[in-house]
The first five atom37 places (N, CA, C, CB, O) and aatype in JSON, in Angstrom:
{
  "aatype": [20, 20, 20, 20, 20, 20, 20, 20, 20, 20, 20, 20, 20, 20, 20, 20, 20, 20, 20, 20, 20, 20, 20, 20, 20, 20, 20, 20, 20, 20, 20, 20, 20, 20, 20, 20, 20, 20, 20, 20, 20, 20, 20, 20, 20, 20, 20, 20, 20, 20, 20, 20, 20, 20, 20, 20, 20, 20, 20, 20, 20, 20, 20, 20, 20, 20, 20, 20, 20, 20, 20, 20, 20, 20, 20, 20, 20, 20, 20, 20, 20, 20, 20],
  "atom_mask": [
    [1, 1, 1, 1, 1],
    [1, 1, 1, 1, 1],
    [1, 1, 1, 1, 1],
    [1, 1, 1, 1, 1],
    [1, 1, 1, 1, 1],
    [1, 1, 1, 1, 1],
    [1, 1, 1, 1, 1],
    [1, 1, 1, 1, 1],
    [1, 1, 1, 1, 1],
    [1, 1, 1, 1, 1],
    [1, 1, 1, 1, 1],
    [1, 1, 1, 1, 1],
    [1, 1, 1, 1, 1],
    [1, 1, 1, 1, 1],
    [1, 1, 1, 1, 1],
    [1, 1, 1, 1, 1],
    [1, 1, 1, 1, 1],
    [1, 1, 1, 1, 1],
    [1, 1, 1, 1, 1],
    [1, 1, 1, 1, 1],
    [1, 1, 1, 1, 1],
    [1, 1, 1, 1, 1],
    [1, 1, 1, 1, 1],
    [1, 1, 1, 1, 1],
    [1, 1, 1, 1, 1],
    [1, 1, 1, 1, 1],
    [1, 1, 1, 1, 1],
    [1, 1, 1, 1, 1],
    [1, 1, 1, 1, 1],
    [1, 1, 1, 1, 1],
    [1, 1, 1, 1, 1],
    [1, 1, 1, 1, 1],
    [1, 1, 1, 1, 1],
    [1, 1, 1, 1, 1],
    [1, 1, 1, 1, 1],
    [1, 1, 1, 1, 1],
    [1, 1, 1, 1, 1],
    [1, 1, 1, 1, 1],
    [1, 1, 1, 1, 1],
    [1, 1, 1, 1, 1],
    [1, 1, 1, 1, 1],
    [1, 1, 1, 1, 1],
    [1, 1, 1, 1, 1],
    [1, 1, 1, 1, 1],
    [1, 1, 1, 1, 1],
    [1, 1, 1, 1, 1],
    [1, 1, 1, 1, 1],
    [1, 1, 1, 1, 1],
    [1, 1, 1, 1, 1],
    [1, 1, 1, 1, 1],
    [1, 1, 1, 1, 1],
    [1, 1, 1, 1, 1],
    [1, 1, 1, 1, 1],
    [1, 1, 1, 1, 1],
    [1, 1, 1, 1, 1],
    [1, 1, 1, 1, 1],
    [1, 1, 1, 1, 1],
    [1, 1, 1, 1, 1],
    [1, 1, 1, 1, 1],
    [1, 1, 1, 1, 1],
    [1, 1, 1, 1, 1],
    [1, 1, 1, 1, 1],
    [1, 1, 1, 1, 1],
    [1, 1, 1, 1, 1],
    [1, 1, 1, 1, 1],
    [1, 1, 1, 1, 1],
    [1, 1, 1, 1, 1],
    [1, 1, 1, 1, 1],
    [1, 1, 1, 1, 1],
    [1, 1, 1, 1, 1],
    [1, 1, 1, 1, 1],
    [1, 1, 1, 1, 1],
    [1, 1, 1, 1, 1],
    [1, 1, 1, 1, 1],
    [1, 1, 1, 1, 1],
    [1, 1, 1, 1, 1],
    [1, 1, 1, 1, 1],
    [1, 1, 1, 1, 1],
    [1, 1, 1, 1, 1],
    [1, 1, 1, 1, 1],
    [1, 1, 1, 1, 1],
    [1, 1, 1, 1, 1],
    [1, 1, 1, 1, 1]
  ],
  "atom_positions": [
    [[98.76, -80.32, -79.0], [97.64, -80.95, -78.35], [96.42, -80.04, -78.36], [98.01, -81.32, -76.93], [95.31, -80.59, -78.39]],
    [[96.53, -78.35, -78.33], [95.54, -77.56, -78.21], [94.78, -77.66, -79.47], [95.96, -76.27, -77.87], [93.57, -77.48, -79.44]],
    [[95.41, -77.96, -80.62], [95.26, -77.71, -82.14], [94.15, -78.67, -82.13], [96.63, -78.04, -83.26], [93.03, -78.18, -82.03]],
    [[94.28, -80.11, -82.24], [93.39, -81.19, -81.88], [92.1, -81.07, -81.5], [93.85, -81.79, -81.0], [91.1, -81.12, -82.21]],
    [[92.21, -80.88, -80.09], [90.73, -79.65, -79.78], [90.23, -78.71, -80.1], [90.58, -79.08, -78.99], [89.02, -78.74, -79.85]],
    [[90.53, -77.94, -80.52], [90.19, -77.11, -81.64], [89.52, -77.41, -82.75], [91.11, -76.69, -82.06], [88.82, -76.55, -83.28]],
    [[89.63, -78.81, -83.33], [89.19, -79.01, -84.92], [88.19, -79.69, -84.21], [90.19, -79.85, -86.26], [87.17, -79.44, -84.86]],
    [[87.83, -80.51, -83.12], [87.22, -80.79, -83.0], [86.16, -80.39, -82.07], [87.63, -81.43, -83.12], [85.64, -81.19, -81.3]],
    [[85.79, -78.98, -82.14], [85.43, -77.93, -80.8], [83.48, -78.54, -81.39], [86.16, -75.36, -81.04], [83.02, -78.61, -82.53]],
    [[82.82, -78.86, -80.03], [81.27, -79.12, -80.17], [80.71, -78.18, -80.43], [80.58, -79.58, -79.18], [79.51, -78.38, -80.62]],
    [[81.02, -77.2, -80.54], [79.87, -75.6, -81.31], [80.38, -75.74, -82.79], [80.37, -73.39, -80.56], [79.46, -75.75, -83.6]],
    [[81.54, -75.84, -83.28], [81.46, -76.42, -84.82], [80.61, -76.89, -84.91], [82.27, -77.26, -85.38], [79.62, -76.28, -85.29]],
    [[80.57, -78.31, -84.57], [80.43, -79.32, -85.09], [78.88, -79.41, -84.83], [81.37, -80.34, -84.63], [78.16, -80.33, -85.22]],
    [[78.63, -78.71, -84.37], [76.63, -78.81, -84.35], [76.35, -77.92, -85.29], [75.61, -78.26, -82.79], [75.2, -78.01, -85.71]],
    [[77.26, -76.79, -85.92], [76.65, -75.92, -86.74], [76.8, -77.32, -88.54], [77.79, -73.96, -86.66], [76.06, -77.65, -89.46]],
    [[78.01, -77.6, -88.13], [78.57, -77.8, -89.8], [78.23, -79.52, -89.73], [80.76, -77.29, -90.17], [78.39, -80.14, -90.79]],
    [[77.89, -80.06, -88.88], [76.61, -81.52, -88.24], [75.7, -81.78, -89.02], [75.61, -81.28, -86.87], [75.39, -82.82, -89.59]],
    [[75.1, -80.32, -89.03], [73.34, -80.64, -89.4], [73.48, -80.22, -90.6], [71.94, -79.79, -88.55], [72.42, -80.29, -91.24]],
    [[74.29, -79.85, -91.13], [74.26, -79.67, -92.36], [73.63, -80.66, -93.73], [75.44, -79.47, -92.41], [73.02, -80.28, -94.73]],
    [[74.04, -82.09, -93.29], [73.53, -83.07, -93.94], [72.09, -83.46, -93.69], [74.3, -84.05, -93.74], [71.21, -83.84, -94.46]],
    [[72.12, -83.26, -92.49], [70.05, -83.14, -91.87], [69.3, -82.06, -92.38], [69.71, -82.76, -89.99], [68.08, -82.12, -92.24]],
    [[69.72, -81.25, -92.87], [68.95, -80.03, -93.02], [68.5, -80.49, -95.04], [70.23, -78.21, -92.54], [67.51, -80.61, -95.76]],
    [[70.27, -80.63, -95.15], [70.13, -81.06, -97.09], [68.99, -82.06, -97.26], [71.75, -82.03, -97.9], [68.11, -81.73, -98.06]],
    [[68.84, -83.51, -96.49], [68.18, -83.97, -96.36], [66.65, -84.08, -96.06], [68.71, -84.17, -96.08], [66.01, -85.11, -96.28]],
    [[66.04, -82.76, -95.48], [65.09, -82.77, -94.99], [64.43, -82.03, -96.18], [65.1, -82.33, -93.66], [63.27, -82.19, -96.56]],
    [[65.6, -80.95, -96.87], [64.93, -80.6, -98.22], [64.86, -81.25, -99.23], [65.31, -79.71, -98.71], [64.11, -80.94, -100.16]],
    [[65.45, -82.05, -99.23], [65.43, -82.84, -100.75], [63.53, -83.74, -100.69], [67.27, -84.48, -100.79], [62.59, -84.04, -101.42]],
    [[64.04, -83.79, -99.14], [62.63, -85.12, -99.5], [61.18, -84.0, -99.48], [62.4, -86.81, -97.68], [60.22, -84.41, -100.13]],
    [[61.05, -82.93, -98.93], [60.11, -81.91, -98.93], [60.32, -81.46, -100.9], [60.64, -80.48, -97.5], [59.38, -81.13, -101.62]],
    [[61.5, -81.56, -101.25], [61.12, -81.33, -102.74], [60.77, -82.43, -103.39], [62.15, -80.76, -103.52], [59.74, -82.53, -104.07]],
    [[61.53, -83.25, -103.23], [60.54, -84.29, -104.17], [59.41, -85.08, -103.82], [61.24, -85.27, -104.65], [59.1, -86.13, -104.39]],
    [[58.5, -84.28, -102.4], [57.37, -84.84, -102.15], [56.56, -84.25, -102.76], [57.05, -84.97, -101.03], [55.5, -84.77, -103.11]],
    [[56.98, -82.71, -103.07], [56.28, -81.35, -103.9], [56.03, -82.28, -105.34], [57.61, -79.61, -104.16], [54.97, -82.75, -105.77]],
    [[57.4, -82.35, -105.92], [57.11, -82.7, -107.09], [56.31, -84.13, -107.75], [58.22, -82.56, -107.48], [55.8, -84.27, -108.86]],
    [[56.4, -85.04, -106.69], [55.38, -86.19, -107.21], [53.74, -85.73, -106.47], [56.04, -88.02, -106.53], [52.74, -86.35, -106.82]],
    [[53.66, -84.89, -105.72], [52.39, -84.88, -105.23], [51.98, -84.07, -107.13], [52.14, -83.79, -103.33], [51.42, -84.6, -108.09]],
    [[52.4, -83.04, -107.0], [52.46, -81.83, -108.63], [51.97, -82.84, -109.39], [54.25, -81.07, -109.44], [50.77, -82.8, -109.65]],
    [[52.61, -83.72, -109.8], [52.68, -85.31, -111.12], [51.23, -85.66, -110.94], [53.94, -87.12, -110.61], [50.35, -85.47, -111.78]],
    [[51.07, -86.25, -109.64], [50.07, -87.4, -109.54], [48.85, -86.65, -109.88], [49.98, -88.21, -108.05], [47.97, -86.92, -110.7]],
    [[49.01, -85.41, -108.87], [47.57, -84.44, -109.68], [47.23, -84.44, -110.4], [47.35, -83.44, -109.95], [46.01, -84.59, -110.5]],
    [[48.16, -84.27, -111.66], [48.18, -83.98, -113.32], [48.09, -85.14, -113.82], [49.46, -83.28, -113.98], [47.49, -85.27, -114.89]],
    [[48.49, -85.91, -113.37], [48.62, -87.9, -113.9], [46.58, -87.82, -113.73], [49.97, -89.7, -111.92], [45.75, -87.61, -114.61]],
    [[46.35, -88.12, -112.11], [44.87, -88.2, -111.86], [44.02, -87.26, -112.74], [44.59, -87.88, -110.39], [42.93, -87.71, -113.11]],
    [[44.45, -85.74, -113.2], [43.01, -85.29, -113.38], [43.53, -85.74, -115.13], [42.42, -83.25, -112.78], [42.5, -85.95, -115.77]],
    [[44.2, -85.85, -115.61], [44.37, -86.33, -116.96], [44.22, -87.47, -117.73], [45.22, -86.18, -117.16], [43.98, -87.61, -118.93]],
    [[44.51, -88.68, -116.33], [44.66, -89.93, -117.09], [44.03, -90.64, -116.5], [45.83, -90.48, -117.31], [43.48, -91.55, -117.14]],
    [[43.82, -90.56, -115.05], [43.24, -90.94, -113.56], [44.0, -92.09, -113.38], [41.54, -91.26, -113.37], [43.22, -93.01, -113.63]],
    [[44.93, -92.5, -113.14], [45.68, -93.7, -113.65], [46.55, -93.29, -112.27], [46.48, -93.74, -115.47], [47.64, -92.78, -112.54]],
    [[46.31, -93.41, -111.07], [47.44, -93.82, -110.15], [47.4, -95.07, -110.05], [47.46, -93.3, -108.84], [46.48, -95.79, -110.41]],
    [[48.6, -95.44, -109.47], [48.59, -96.92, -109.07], [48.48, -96.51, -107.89], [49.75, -97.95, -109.39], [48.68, -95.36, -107.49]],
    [[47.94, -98.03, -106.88], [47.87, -98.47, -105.39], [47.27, -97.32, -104.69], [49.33, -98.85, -104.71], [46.19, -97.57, -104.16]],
    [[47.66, -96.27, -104.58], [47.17, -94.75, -103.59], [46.86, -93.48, -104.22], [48.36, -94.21, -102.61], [46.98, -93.35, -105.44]],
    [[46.61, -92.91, -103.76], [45.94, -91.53, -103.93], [46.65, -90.41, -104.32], [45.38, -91.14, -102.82], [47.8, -90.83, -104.25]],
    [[46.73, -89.11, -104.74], [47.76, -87.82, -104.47], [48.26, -87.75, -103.23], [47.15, -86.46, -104.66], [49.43, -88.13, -103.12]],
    [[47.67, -87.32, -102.16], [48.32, -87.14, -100.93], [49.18, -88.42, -100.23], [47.24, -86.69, -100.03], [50.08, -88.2, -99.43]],
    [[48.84, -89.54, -100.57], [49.89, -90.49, -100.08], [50.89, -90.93, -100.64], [49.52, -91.43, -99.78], [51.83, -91.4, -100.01]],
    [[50.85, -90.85, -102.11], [52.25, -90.55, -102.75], [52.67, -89.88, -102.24], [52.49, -90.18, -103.87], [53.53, -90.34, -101.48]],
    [[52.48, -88.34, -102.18], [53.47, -87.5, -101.58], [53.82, -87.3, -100.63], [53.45, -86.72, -101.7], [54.92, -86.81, -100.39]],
    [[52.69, -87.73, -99.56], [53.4, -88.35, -97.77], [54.69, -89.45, -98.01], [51.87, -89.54, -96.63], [55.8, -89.18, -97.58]],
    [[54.43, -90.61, -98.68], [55.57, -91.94, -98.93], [56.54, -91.22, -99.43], [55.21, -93.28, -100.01], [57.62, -91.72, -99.13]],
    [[56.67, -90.02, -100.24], [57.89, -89.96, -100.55], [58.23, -88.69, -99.31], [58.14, -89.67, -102.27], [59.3, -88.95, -98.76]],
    [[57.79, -87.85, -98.96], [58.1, -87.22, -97.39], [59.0, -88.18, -96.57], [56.6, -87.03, -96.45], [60.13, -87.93, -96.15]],
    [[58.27, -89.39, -96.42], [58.64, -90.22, -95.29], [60.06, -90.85, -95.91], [57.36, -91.42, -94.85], [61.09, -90.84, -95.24]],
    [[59.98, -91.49, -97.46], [60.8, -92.9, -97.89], [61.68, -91.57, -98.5], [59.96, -94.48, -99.17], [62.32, -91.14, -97.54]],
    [[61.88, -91.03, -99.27], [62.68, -90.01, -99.45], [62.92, -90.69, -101.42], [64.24, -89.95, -98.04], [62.04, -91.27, -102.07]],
    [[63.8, -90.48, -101.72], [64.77, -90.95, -103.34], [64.03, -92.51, -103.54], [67.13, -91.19, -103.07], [63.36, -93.04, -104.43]],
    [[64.28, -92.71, -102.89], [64.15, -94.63, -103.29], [62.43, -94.52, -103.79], [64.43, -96.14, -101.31], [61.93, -94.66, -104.91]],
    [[61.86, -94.25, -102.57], [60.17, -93.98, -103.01], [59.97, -93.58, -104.19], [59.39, -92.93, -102.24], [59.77, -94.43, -105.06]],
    [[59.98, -91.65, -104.67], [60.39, -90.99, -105.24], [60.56, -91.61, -106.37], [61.18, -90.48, -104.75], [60.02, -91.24, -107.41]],
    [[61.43, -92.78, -106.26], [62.2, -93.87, -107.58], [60.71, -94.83, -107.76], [64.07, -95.19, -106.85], [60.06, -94.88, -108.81]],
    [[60.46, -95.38, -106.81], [59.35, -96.06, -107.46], [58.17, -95.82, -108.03], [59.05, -96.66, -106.89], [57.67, -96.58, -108.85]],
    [[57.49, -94.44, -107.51], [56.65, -93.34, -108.31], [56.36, -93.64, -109.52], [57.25, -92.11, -108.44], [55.35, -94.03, -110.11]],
    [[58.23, -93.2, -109.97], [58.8, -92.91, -111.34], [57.72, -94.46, -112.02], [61.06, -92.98, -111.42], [56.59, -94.52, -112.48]],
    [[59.0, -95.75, -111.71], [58.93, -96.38, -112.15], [57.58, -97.07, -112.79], [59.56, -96.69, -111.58], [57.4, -97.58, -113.9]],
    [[56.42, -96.86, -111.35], [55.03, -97.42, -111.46], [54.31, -96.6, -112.81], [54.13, -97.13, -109.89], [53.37, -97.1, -113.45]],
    [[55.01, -95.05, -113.18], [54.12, -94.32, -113.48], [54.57, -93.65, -114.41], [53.65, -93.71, -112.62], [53.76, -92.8, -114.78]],
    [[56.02, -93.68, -115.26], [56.55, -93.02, -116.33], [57.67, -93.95, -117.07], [57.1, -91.67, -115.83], [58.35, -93.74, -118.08]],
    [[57.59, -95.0, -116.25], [58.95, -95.9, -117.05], [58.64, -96.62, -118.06], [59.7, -96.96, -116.23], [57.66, -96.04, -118.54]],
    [[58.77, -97.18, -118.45], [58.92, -97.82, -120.17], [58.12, -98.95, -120.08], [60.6, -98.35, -120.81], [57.33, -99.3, -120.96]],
    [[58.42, -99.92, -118.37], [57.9, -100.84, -118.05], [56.13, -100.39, -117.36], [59.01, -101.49, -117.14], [55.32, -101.29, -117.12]],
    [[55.87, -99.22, -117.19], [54.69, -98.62, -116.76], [53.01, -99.38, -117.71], [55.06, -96.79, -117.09], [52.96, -99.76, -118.88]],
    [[52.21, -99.37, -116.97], [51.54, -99.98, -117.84], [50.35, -98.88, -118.3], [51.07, -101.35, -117.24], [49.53, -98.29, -117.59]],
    [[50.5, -98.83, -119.3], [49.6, -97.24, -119.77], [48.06, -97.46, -120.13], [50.31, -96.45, -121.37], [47.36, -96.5, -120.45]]
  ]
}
């Protein structure tokens, strides 16, 4: 019965918890880096954003995370993109 409690002791589990919050909070801080990086280089090269600006791409994907991130892509390097 002690064993039980044990695996499930609340000072674990807040360290090895946030673990997925923390992965998460970097992924979307990196790939807000990297489409804000794009759109710069997209704008001063091609000037060709769609719908918004540099900084709000890279806020939407801050906020929307992968999926956003995904639509970026799509509006702005995919095959279906309109050049």
């Amino acid at each position: 019965m002690d064993l039980i409690f044990n695996i499930f002791n609340p000072e674990l589990m807040m360290g090895y918890g946030s673990l997925p919050l923390v992965g998460s909070i970097l992924v979307h801080i990196a790939f807000s880096a990297a489409v804000f990086n794009d759109a710069q280089r997209l704008q001063k090269d091609r000037d060709a954003l769609v719908f918004v600006n540099t900084w709000l791409w890279s806020l939407a994907v801050l906020v929307g995370g992968v999926f956003v991130a995904l639509a970026y892509w799509v509006m702005h390097h995919s095959t279906i993109a309109k050049r």
